[in-house]
C-alpha positions as CSV (number, residue, x, y, z in Angstrom):
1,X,94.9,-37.2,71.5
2,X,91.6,-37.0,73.6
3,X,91.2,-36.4,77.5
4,X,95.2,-36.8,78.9
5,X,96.6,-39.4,76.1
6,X,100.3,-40.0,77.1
7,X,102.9,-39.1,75.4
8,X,104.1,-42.6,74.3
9,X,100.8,-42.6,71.9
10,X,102.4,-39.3,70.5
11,X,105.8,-41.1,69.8
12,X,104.2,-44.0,68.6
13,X,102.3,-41.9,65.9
14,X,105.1,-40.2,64.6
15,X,107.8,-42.4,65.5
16,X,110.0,-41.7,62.4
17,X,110.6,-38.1,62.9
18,X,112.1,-38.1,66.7
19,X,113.4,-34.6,67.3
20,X,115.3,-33.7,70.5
21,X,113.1,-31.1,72.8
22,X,114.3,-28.3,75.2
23,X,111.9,-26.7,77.9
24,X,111.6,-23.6,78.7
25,X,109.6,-21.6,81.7
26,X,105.9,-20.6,80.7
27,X,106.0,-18.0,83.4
28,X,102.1,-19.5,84.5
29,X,103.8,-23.1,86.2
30,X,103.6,-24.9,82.8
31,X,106.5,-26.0,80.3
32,X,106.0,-25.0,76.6
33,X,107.9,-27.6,74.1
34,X,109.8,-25.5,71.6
35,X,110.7,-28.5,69.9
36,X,107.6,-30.1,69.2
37,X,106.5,-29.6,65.4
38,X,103.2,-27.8,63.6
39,X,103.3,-25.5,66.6
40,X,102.4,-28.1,69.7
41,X,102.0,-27.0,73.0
42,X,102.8,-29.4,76.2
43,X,102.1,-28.5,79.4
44,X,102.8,-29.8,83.0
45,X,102.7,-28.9,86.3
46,X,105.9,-27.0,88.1
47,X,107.4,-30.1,89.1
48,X,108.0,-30.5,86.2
49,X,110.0,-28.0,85.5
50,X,113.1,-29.1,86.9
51,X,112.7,-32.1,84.2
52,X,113.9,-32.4,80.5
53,X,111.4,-34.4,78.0
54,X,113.0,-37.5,76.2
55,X,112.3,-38.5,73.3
56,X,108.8,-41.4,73.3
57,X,108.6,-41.5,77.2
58,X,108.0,-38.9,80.1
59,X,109.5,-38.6,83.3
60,X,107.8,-38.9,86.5
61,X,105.2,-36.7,86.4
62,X,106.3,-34.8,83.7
63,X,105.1,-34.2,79.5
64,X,106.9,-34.7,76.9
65,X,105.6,-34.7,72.8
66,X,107.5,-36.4,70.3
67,X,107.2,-37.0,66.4
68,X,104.5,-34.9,64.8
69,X,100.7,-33.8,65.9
70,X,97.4,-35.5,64.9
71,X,95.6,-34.0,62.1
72,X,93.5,-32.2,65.0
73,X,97.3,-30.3,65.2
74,X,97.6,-30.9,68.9
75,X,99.1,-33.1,71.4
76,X,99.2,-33.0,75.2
77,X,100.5,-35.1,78.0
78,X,98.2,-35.8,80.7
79,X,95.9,-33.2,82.5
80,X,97.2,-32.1,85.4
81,X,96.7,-29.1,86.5
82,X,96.4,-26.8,82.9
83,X,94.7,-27.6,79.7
84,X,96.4,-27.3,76.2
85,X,94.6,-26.6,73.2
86,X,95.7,-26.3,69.9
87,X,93.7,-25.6,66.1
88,X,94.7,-26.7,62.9
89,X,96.5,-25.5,60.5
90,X,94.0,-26.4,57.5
91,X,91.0,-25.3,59.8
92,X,89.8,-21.5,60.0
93,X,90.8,-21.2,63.6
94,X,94.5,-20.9,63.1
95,X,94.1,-17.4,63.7
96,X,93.2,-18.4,67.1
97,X,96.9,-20.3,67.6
98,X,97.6,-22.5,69.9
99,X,98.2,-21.9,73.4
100,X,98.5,-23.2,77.1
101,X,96.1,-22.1,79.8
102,X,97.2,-23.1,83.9
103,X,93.6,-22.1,84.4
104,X,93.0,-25.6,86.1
105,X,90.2,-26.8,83.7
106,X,91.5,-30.6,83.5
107,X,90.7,-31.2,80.1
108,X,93.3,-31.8,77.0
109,X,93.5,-33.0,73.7
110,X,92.3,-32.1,70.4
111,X,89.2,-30.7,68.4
112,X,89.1,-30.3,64.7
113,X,87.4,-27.6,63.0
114,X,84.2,-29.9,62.0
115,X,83.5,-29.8,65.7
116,X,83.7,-26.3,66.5
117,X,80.7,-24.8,64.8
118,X,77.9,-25.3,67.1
119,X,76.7,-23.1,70.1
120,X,76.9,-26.4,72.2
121,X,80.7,-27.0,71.6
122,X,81.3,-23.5,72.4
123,X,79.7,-24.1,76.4
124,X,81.1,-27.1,76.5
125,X,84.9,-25.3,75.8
126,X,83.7,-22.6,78.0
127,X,82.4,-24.8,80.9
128,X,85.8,-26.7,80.8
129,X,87.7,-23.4,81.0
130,X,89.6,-24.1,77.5
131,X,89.8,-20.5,76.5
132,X,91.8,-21.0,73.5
133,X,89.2,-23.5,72.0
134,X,87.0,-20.9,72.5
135,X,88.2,-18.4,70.9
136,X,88.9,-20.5,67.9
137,X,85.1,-21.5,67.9
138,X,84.2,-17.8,67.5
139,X,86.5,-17.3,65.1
140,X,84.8,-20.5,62.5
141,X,81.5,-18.5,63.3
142,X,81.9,-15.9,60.1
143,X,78.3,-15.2,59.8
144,X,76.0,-13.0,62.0
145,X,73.1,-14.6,64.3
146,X,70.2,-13.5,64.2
147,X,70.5,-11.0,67.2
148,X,72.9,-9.4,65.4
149,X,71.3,-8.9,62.4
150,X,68.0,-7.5,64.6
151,X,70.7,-5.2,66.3
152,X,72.1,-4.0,62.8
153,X,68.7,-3.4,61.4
154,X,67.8,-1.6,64.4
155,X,70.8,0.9,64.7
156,X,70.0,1.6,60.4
157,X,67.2,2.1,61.4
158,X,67.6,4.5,64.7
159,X,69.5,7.0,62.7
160,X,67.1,9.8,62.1
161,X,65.8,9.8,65.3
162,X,68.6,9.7,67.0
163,X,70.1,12.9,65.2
164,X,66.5,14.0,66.4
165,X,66.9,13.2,69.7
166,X,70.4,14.9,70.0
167,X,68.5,17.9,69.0
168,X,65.7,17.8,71.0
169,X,65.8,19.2,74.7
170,X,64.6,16.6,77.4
171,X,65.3,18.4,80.5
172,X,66.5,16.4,83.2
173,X,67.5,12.8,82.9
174,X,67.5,10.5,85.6
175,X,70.3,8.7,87.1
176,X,71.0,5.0,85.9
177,X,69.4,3.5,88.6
178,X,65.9,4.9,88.0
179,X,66.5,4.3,84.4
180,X,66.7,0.6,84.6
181,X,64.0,0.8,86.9
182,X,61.9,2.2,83.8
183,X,63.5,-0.1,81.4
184,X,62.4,-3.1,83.7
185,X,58.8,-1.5,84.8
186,X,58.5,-1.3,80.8
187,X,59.3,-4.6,79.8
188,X,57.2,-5.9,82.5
189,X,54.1,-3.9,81.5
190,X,50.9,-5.4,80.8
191,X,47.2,-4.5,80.8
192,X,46.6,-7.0,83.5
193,X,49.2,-5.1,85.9
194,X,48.6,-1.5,84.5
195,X,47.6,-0.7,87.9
196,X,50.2,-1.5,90.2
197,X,52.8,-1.0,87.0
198,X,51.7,2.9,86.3
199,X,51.6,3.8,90.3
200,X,55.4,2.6,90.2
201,X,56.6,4.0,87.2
202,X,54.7,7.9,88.0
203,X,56.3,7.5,91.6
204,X,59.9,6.9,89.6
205,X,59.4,9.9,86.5
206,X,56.5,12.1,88.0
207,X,57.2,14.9,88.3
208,X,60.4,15.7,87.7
209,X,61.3,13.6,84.1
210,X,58.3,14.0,82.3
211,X,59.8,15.2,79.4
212,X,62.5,12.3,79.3
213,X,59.9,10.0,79.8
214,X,58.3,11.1,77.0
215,X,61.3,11.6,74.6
216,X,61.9,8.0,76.1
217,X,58.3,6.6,75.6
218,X,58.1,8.1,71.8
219,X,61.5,6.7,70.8
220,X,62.7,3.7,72.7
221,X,58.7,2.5,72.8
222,X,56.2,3.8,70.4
223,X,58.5,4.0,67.2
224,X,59.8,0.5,68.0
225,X,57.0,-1.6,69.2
226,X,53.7,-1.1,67.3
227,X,52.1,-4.3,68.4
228,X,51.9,-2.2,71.9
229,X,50.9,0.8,70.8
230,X,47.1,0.7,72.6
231,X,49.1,-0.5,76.1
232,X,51.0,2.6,75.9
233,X,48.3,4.2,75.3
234,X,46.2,3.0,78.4
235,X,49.4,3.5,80.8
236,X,48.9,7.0,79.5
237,X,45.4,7.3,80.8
238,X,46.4,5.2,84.0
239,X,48.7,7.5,84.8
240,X,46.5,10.4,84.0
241,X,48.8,13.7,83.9
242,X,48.1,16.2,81.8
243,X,51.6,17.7,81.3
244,X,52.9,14.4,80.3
245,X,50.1,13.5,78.3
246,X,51.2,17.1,76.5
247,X,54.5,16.6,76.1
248,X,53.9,13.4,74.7
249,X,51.8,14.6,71.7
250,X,54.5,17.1,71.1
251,X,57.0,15.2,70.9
252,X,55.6,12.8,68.5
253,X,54.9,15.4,66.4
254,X,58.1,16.7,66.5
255,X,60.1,13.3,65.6
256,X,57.6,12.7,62.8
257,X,58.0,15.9,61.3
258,X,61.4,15.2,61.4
259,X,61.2,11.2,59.4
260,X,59.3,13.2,57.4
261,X,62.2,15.5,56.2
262,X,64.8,13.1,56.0
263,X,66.4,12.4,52.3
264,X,66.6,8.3,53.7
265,X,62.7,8.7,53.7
266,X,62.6,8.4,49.3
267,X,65.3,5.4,49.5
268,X,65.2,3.7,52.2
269,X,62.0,1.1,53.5
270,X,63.3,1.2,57.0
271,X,62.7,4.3,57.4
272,X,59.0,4.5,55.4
273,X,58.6,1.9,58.3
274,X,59.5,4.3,61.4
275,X,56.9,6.7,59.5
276,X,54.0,4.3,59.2
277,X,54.7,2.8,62.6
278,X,54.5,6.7,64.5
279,X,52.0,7.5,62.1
280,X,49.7,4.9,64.0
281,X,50.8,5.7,67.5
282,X,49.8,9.7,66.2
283,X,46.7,8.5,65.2
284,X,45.8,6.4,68.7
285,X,46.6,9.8,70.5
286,X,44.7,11.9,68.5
287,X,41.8,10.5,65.9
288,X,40.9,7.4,68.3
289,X,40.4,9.4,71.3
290,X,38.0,11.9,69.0
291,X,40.8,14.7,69.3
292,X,41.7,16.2,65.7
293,X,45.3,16.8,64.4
294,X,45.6,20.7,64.5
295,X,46.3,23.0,61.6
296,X,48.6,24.2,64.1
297,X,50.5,20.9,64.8
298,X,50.6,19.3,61.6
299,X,48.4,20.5,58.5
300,X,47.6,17.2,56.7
301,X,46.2,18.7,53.8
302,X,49.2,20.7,53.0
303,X,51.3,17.8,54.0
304,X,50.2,15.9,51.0
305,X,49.8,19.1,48.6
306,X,54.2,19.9,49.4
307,X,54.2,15.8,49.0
308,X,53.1,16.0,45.4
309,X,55.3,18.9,44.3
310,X,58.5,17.8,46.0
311,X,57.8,14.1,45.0
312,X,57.4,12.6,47.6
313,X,54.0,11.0,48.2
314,X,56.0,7.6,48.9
315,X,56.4,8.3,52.4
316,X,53.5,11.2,53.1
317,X,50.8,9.2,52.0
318,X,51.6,5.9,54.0
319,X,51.7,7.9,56.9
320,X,48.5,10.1,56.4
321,X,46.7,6.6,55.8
322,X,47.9,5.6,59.2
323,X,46.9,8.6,60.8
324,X,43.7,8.4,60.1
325,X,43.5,4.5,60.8
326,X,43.1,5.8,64.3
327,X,39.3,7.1,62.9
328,X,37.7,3.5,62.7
329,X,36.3,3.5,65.7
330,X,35.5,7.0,66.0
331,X,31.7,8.5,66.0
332,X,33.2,12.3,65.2
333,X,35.7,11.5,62.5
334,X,33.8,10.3,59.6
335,X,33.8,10.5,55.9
336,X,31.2,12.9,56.4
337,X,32.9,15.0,58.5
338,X,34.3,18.3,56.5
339,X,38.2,17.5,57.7
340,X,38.2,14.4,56.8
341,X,36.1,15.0,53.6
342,X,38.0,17.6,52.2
343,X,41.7,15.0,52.8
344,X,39.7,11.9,51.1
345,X,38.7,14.5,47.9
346,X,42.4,15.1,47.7
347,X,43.4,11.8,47.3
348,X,40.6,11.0,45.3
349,X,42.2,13.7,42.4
350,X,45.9,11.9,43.3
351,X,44.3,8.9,42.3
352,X,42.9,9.3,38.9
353,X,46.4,11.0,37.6
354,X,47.9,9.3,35.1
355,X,50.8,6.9,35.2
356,X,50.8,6.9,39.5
357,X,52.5,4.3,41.0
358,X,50.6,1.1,42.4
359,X,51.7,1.5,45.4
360,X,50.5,4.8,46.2
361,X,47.1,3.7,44.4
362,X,47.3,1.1,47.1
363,X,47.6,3.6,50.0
364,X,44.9,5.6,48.7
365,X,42.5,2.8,48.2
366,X,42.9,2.0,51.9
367,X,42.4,4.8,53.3
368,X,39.2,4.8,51.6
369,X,38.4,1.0,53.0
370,X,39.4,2.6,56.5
371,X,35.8,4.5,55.7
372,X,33.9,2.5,54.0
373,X,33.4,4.4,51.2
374,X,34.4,3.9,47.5
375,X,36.7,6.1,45.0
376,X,33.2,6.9,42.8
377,X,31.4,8.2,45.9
378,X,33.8,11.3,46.5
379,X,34.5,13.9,44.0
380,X,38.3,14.4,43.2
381,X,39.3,17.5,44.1
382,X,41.2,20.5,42.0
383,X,43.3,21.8,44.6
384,X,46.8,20.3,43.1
385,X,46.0,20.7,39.1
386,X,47.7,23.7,38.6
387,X,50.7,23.2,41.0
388,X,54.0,22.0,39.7
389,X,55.8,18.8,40.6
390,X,58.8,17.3,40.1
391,X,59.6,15.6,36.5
392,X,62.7,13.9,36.8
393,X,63.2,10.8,38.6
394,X,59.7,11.3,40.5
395,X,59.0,8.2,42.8
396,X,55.4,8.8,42.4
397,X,55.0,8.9,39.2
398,X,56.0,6.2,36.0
399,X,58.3,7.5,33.6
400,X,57.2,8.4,30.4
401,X,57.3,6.7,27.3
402,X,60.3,7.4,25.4
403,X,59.3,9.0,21.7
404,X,59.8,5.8,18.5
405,X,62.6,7.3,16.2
406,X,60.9,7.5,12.2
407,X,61.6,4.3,10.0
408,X,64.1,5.3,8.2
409,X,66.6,7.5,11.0
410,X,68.1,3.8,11.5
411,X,69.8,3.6,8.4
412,X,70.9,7.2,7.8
413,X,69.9,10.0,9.7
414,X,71.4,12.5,8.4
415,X,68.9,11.8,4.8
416,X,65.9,11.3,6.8
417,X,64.4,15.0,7.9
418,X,62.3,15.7,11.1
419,X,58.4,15.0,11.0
420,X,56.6,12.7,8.9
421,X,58.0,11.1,5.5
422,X,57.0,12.7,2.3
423,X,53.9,11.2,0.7
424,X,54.8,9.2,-2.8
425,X,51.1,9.3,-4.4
426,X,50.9,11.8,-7.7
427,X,48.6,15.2,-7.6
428,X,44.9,14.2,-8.5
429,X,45.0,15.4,-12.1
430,X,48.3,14.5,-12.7
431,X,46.7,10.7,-13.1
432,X,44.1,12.0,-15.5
433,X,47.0,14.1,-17.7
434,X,49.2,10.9,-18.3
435,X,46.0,8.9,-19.1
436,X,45.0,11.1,-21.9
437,X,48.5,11.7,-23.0
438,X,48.7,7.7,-23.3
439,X,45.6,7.1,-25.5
440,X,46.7,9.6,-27.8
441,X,49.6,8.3,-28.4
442,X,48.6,4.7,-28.8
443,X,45.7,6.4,-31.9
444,X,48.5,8.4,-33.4
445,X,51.5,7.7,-35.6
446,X,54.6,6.0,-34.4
């Protein structure tokens, strides 16, 4: 029954099971029917309550439900001052059960679980103050939106850095106030208001939370958002402070050194991802604004020469190749330069070992692009010929053919012995021996 049906519509549906009813104080001004069958609430106002329901009609004023529900599994007197709600038992919102809320919405009746699957419905309940129908709409919605599978993805993904970050000392944190303030002066941040945007934000964190900011502006930002990478890079310059600029670098080496490390960096593409994407923002603070990446801070070469032993070139290499990304546009950093020359010969020798991964080929072969230079222009290098590497299950490297058993170890094993089989064709003279032997025998007696 839709918006207030009496109760007589209710008797007339189920006329042939009339079953005597009994109130009973709600405690919220209401009357709950305990009689009423498949679980039906009635409602009514707390003049009523000094009323007993019949059995078809209702008093003055009053509610009263007789015979059994709609198929909805629901039936209300008219809306007075509460609104009654009610799920079916064949829908998927019977865990919700059916209840009676004085919360003065003015709407009763009925909704079936095909109409409780849609965003719209749900305002619509919520705007009328149904609670119940509410929570049985949330309930039929089993699968994840899309936020929270961005939210999911995002807290897999957050892992390693945040055991980084729990590690890493950020010295004093602002209050919550001045970090919304960030948050919003963040979000808001363009190129076209860096100005005004960067003389707010260094009056909020300068100078006493520079090395939150930066933890902040690595993590939250940089490893996150790689489509703004260059205006994080400008607010940098805007704001033009050494220390922060400092601490900045530091701690982007420190968090990459760190995705770098981790085991979920073999197994995991989400992670690889993080890599490449703070890779970049590395290479933007370093390579594009013609400063190198320091023995000191983070040895590149060796990088990929521990890489090869330990296996694993499947996350080192896509992040040297974004490192040095930043180099395009450089006039220092070229293929000429001895740095960069002597990386490019070491990934020239990875590149011609046998049975490497496309991928990795891949990575290589855009590094060199990033140049413009080819594979045949460089001379491979001999620096990781003689250093071991990992055999077993080695991501960077196909497996090896297994060894074809002999012909006959199939049928019996045990009679067929190692190495080749023996050969079947007679010594050389033993061929000109039985030929003699044979025409002698044919000229002599029988």
């Amino acid at each position: 029954l839709g918006d207030g049906g009496s109760a007589e519509a209710a008797a007339v549906a189920g006329s042939d099971n009339k079953q005597a009813s009994s109130s009973s104080n709600n405690g919220s001004g209401g009357r709950a029917d305990t009689s009423v069958p498949n679980g039906v609430v009635s409602s009514g106002s707390k003049a009523e309550q000094q009323q007993t329901a019949g059995s078809g009609r209702n008093g003055k004023g009053g509610n009263a439900a007789n015979g059994p529900a709609d198929k909805g599994g629901n039936s209300s007197g008219p809306a007075a001052k509460s609104a009654g709600a009610g799920s079916s038992a064949a829908s998927k919102a019977a865990a919700a059960g059916s209840a009676a809320v004085g919360a003065g919405g003015g709407a009763g009746g009925s909704t079936g679980a095909g109409s409780l699957d849609t965003g719209d419905n749900l305002r619509e309940i919520l705007s009328n103050a149904n609670v119940a129908q509410a929570a049985a709409t949330m309930a039929l919605n089993d699968k994840p939106t899309q936020f929270e599978r961005m939210t999911l993805n995002m807290t897999l993904n957050n892992e390693t850095l945040d055991t980084a970050e729990r590690k890493h000392q950020t010295g004093a944190t602002p209050n919550d106030t001045l970090t919304d303030k960030v948050s919003f002066l963040m979000n808001n941040l363009t190129v076209d208001n860096m100005s005004s945007k960067s003389k707010d934000l260094g009056s909020v964190i300068l100078p006493k939370y520079i090395e939150w900011f930066a933890n902040y502006l690595v993590v939250k930002r940089a490893a996150q958002e790689p489509n703004h990478h260059r205006t994080y890079v400008v607010l940098l310059d805007a704001l033009a402070h050494k220390d922060l600029s400092k601490n900045v670098l530091s701690t982007t080496y420190y968090y990459c050194r760190a995705l770098l490390e981790s085991d979920r960096a073999i197994t995991q593409t989400n992670e690889r991802t993080l890599i490449k994407q703070l890779g970049s923002w590395l290479g933007l603070l370093t390579f594009a604004k013609n400063k190198p990446v320091l023995a000191n801070d983070m040895d590149l070469k060796q990088l990929i020469a521990d890489a090869y032993t330990r296996g694993r070139m499947i996350a080192v290499l896509p992040f040297v190749e974004k490192v040095l990304s930043g180099c395009k546009d450089t006039k220092v950093f070229k293929a000429t330069n001895p740095m960069i020359a002597g990386i490019l010969s070491m990934l020239a020798e990875i590149h011609a070992m046998p049975r490497l991964k496309l991928n990795i080929s891949f990575v290589i072969e855009m590094t060199f692009k990033t140049f413009e230079v080819s594979l045949a222009d460089v001379c491979p290098s001999a620096a990781l010929r003689d250093l071991p590497r990992v055999q077993m299950h080695n991501p960077d490297f196909s497996a090896l053919p297994e060894a074809k058993a002999p012909a006959g170890a199939a049928l019996n094993p045990a009679l067929v012995p190692p190495g080749a089989p023996p050969a079947l064709t007679p010594p050389p003279g033993a061929m000109a021996g039985a030929a003699g032997a044979a025409a002698g025998g044919a000229a002599g007696p029988p």
